[in-house]
ROSE-4610 file (N, C-alpha, C; in Angstrom, 1 decimal, always signed):
// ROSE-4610
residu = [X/X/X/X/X/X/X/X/X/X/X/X/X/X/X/X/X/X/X/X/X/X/X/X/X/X/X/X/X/X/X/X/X/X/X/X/X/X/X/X/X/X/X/X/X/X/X/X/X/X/X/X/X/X/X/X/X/X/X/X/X/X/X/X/X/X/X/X/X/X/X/X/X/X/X/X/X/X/X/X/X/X/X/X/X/X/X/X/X/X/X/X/X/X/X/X/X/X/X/X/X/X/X/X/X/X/X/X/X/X/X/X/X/X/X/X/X/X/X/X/X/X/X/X/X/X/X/X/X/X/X/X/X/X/X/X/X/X/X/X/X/X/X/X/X/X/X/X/X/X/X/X/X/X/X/X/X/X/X/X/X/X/X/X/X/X/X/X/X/X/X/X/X/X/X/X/X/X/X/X/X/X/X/X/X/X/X/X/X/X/X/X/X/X/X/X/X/X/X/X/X/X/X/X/X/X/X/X/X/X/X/X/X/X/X/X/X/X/X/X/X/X/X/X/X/X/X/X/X/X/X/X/X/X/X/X/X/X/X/X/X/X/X/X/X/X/X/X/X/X/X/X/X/X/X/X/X/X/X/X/X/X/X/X/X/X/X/X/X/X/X/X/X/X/X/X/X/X/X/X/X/X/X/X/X/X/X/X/X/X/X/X/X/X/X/X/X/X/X/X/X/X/X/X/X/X/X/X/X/X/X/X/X/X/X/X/X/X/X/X/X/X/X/X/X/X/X/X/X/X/X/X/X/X/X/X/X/X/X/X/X/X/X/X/X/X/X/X/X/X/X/X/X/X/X/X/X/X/X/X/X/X/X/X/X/X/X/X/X/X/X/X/X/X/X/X/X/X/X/X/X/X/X/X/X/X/X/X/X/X/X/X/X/X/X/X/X/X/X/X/X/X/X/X/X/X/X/X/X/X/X/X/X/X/X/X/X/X/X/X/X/X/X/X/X/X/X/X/X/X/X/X/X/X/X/X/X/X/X/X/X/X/X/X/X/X/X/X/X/X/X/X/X/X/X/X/X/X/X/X/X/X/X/X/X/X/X/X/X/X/X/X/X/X/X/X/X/X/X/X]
num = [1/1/1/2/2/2/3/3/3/4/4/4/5/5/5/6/6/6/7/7/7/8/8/8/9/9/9/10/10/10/11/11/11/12/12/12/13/13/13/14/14/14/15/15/15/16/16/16/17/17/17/18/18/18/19/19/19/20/20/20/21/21/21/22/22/22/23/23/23/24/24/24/25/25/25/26/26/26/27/27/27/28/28/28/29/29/29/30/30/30/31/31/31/32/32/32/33/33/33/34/34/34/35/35/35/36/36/36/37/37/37/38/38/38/39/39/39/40/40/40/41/41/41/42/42/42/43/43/43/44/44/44/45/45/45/46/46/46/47/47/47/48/48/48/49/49/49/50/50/50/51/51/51/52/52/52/53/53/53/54/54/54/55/55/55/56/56/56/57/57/57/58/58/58/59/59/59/60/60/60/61/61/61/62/62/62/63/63/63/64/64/64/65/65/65/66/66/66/67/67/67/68/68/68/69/69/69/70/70/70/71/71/71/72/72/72/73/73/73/74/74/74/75/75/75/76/76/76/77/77/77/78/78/78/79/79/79/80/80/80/81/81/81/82/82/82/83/83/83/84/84/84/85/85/85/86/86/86/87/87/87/88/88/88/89/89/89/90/90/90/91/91/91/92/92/92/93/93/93/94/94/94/95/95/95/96/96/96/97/97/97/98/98/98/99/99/99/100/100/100/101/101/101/102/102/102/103/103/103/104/104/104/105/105/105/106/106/106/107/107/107/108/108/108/109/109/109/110/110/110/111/111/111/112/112/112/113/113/113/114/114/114/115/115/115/116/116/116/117/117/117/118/118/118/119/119/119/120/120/120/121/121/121/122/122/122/123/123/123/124/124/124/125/125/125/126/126/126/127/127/127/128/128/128/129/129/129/130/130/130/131/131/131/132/132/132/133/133/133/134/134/134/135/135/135/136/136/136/137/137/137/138/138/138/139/139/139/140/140/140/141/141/141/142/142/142/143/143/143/144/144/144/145/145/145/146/146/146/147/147/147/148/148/148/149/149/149/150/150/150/151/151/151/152/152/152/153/153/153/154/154/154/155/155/155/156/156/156/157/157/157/158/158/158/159/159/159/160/160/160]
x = [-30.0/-29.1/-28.0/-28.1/-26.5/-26.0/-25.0/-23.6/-23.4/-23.0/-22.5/-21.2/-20.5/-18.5/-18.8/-17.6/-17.1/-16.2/-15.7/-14.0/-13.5/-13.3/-12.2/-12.6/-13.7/-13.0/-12.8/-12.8/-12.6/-10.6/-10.4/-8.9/-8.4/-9.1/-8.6/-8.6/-9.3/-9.0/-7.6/-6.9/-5.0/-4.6/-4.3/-4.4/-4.5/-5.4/-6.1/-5.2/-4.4/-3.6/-3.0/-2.0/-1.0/+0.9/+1.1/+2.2/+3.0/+4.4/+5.9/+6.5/+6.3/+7.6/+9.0/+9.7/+11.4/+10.9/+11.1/+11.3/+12.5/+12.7/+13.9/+13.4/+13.6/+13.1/+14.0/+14.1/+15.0/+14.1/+14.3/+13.0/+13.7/+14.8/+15.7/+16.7/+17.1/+17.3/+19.0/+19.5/+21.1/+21.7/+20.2/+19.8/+20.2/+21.0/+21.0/+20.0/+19.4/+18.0/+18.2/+17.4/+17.1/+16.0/+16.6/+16.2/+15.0/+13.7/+12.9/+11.9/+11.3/+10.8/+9.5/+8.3/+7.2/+6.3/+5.0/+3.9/+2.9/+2.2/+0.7/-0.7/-1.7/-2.8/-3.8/-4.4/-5.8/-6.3/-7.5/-8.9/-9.8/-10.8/-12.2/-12.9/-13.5/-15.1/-16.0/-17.0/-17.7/-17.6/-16.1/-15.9/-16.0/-16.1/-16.3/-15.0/-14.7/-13.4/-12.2/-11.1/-10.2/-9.6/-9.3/-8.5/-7.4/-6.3/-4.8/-4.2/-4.3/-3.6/-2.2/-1.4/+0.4/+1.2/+2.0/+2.9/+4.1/+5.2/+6.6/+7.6/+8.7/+9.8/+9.9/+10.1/+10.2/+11.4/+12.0/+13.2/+13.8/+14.8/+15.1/+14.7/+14.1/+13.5/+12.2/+11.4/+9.9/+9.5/+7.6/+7.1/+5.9/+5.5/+4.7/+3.3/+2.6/+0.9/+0.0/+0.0/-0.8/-2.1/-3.1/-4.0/-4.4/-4.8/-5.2/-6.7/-7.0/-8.5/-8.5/-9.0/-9.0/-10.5/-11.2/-12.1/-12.2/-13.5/-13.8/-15.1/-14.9/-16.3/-16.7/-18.1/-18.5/-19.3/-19.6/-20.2/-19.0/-18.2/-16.8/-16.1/-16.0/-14.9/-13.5/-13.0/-12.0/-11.6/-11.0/-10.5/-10.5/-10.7/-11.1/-10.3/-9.7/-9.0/-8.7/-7.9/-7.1/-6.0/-5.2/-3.9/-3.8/-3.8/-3.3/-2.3/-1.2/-0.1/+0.0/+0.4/+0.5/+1.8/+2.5/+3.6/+3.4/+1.8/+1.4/+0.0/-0.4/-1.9/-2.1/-1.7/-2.3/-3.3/-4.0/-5.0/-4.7/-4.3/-4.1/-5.1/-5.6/-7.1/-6.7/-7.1/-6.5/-7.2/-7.4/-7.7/-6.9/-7.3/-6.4/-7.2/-5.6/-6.9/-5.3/-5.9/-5.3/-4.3/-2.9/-2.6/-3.4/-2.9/-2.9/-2.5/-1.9/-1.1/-2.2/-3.2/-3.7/-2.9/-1.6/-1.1/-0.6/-0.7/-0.4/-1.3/-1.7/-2.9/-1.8/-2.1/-1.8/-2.3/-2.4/-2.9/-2.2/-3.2/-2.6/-3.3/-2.6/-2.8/-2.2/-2.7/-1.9/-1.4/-0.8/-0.3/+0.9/+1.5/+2.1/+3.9/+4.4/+5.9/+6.4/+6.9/+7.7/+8.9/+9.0/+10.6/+10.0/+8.9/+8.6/+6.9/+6.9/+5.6/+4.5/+3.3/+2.2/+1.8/+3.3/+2.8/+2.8/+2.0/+1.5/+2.1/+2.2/+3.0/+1.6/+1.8/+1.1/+1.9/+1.8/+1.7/+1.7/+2.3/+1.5/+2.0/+1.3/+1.5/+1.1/+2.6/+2.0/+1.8/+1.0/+1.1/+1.5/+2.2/+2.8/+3.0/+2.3/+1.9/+2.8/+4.1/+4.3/+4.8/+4.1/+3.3/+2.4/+1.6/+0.2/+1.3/+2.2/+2.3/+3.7/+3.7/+4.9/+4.3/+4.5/+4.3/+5.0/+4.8/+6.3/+4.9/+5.5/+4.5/+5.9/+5.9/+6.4/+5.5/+6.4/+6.2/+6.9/+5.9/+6.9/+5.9/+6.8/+6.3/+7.0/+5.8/+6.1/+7.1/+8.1/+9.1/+8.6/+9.0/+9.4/+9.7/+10.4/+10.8/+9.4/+8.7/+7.6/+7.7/+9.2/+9.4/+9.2/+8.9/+8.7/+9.5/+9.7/+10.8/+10.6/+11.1/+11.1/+11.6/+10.8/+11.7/+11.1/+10.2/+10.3/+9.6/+10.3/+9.8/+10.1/+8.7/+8.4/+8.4/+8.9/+9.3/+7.9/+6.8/+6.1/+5.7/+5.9/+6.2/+4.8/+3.9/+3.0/+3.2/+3.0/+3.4/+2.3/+2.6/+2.2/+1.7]
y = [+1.2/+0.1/+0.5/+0.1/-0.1/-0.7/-1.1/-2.2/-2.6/-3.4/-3.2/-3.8/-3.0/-3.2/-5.2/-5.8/-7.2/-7.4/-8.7/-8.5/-8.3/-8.7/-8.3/-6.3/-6.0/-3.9/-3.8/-4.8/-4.4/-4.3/-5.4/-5.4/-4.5/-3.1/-2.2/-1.1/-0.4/-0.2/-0.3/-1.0/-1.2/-0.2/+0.5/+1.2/+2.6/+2.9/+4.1/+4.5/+5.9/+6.8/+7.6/+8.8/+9.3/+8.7/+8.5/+7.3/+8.3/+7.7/+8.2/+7.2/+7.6/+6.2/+6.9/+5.8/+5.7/+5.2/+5.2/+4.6/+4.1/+3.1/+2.7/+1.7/+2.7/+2.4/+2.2/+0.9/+1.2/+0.7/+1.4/+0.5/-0.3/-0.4/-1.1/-2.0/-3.3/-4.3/-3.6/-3.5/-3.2/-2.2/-0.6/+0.5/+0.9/+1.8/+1.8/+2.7/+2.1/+2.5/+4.1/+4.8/+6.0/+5.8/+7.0/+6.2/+8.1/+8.1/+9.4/+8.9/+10.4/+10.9/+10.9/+10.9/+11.4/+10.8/+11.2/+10.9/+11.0/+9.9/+9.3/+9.5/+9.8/+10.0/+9.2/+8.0/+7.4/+6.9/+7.5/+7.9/+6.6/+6.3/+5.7/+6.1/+5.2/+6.0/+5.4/+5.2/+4.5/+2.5/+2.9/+2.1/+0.4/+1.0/-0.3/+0.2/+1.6/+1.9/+2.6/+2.8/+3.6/+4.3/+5.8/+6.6/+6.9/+7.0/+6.9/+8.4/+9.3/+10.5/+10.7/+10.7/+10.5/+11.5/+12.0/+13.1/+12.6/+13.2/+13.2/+13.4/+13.1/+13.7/+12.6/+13.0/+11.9/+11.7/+10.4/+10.3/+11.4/+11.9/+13.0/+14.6/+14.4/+16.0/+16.2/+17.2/+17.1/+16.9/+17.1/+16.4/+15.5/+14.2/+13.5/+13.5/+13.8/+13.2/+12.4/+11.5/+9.7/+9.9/+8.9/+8.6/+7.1/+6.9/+4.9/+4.9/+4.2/+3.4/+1.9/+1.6/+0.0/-0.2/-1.2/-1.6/-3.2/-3.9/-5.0/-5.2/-6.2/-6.4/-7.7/-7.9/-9.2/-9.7/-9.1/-10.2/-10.9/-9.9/-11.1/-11.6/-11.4/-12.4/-11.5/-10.5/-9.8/-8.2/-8.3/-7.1/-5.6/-4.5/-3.9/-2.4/-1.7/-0.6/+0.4/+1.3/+1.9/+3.1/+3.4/+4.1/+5.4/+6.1/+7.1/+8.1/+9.1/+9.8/+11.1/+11.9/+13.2/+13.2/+11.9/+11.7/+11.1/+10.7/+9.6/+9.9/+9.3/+9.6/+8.0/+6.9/+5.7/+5.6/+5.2/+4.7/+2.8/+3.0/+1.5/+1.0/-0.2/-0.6/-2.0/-2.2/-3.2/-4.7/-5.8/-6.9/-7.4/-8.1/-8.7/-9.6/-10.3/-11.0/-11.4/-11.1/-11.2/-13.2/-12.8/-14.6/-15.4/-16.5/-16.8/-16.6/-15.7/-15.2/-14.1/-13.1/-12.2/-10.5/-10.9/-9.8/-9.4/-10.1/-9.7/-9.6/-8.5/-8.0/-7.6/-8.5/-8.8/-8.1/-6.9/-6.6/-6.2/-7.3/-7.4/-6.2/-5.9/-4.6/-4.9/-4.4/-4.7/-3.0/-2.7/-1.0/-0.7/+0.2/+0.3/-0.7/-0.8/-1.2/+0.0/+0.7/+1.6/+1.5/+0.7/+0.4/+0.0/+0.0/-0.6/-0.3/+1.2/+1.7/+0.9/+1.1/+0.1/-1.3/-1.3/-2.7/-3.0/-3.7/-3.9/-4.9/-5.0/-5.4/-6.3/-7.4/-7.7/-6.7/-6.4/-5.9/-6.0/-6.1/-6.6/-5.6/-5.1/-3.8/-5.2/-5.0/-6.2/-5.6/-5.2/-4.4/-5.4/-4.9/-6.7/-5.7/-6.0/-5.2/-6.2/-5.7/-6.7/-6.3/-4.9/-4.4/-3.6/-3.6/-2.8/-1.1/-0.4/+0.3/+0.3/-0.8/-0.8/-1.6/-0.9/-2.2/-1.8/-2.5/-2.3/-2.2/-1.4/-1.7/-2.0/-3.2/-3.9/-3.9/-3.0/-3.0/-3.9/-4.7/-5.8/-5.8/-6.4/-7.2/-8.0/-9.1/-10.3/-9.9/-10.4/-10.6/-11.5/-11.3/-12.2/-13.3/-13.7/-14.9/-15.4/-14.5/-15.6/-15.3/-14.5/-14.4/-12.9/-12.8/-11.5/-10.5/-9.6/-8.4/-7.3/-7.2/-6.0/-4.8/-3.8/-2.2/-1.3/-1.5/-0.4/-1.1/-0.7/-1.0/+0.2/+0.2/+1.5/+0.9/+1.5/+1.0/+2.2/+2.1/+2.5/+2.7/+3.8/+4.3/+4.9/+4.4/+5.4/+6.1/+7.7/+8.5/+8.6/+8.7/+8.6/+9.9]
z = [+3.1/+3.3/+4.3/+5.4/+6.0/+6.1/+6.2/+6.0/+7.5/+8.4/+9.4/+9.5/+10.4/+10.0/+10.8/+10.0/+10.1/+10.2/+11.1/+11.4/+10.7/+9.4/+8.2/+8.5/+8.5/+8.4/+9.9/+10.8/+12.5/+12.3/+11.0/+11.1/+10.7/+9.4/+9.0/+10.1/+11.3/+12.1/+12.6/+12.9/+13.0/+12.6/+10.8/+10.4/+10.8/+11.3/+11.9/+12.4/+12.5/+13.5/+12.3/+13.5/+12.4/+12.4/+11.4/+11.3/+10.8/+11.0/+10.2/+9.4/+8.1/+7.5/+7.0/+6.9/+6.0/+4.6/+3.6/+2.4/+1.9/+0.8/+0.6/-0.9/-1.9/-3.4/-4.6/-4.5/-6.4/-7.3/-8.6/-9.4/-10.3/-10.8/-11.7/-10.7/-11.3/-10.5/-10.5/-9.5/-9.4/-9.2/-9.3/-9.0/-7.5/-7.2/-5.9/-5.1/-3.9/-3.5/-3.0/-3.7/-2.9/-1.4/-0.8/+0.4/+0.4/+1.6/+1.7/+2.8/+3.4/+4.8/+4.4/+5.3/+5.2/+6.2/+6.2/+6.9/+6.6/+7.5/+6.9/+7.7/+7.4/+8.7/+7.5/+8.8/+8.2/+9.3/+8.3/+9.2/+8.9/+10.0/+9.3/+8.5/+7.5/+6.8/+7.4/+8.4/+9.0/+9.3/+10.0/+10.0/+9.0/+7.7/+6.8/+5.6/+6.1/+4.9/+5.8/+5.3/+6.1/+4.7/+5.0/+4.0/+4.7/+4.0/+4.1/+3.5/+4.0/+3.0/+3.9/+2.7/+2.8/+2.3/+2.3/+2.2/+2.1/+1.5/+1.7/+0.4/+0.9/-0.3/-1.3/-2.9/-3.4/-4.2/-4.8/-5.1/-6.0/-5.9/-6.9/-6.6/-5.7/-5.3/-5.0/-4.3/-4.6/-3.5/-3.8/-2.5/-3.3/-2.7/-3.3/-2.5/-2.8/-2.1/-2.7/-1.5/-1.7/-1.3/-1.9/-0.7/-1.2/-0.6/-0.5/+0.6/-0.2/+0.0/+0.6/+1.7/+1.7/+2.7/+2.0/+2.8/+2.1/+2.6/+3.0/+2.1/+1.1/+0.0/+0.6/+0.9/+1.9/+1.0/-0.2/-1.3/-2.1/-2.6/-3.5/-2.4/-1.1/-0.5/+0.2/-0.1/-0.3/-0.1/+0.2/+0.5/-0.9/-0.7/-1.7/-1.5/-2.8/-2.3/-4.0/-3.7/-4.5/-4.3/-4.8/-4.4/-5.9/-5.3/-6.4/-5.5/-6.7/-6.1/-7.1/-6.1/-7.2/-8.5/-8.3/-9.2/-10.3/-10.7/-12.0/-12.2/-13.4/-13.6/-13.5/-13.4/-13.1/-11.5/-11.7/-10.6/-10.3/-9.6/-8.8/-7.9/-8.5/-8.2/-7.6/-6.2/-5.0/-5.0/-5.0/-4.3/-3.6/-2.1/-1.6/-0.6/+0.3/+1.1/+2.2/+3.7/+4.5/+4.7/+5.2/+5.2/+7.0/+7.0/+7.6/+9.6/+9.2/+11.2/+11.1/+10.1/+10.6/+10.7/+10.3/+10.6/+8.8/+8.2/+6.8/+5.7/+5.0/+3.8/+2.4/+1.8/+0.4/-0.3/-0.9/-1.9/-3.8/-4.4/-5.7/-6.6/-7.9/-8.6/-9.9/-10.4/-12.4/-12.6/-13.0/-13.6/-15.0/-15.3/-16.1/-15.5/-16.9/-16.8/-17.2/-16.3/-16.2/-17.0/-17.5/-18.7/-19.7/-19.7/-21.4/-21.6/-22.8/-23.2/-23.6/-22.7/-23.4/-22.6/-21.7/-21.1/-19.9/-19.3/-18.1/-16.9/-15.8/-15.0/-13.7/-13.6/-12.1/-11.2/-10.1/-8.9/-7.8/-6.5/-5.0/-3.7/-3.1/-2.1/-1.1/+0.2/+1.1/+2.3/+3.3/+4.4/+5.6/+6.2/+7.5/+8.6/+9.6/+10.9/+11.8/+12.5/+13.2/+15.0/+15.1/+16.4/+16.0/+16.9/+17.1/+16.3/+17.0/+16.2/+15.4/+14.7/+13.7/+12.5/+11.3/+10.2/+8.6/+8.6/+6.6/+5.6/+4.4/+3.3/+1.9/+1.3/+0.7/-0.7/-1.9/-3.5/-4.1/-4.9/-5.7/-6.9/-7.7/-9.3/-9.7/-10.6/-11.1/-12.4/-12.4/-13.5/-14.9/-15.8/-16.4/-16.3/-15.2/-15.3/-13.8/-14.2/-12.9/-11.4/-11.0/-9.9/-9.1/-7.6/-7.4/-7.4/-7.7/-7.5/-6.7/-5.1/-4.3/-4.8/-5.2/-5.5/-4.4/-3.1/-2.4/-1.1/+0.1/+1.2/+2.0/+3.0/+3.7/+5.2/+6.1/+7.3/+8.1/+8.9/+9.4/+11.0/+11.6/+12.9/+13.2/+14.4/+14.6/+15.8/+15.6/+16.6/+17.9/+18.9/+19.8/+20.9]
């Protein structure tokens, strides 16, 4: 079986290079945001996946290591991924699906509630490219009251 790459993994391609981000994270609402450095390199997997391995300082001290998964499932429809970090044993397991302009990939995730044992939280990592090499990655969750809540946005530089 081979797969052959389709626009939707021609768009994860974007992605591809070695990048510098800023971070800017509070996780409690009124929390004032710790701000942290690092850098990211992602590669193709034959062109139908891209890996993302990420580095940097994390709030409070430390160094944190990421890596993230994203490809393209052409039987369900959707975008397909996952995120893990040396700072948790949760595995964050991706769906998403690009909007409208093309420059924005949604990806939704369920994980722990960090303030409260046992329970679970919707999720949404939004990636928004808004030059070839500039793009934000945007952490939110659904509240209680239904609405979204930003606790971390990453400002994304690719070096040159």
């Amino acid at each position: 079986m081979k797969a052959e790459p389709q626009k939707e993994h021609h768009w994860l391609d974007k992605l591809v290079g070695e990048w510098t981000y800023e971070t800017e994270a509070a996780m409690a609402p009124g929390e004032e945001p710790s701000k942290f450095k690092g850098t990211e390199s992602v590669r193709s997997l034959g062109g139908l996946w891209v890996v993302a391995e990420g580095g940097g300082e994390m709030p409070g001290g430390g160094v944190a290591r990421t890596l993230m998964t994203l490809g393209y499932d052409e039987r369900k429809g959707h975008y397909v991924g996952s995120w893990v970090g040396s700072m948790m044993t949760h595995m964050w397991v991706y769906r998403g699906s690009l909007d409208a302009t093309g420059n924005v990939l949604t990806l939704d995730t369920e994980g722990p509630d960090f303030s409260a044992e046992g329970k679970t939280l919707r999720y949404q990592d939004v990636i928004a490219f808004t030059s070839d090499d500039r793009r934000t990655l945007t952490a939110r969750m659904l509240g209680d009251n239904g609405e979204w809540r930003e606790f971390m946005q990453a400002h994304y530089r690719r070096n040159k």
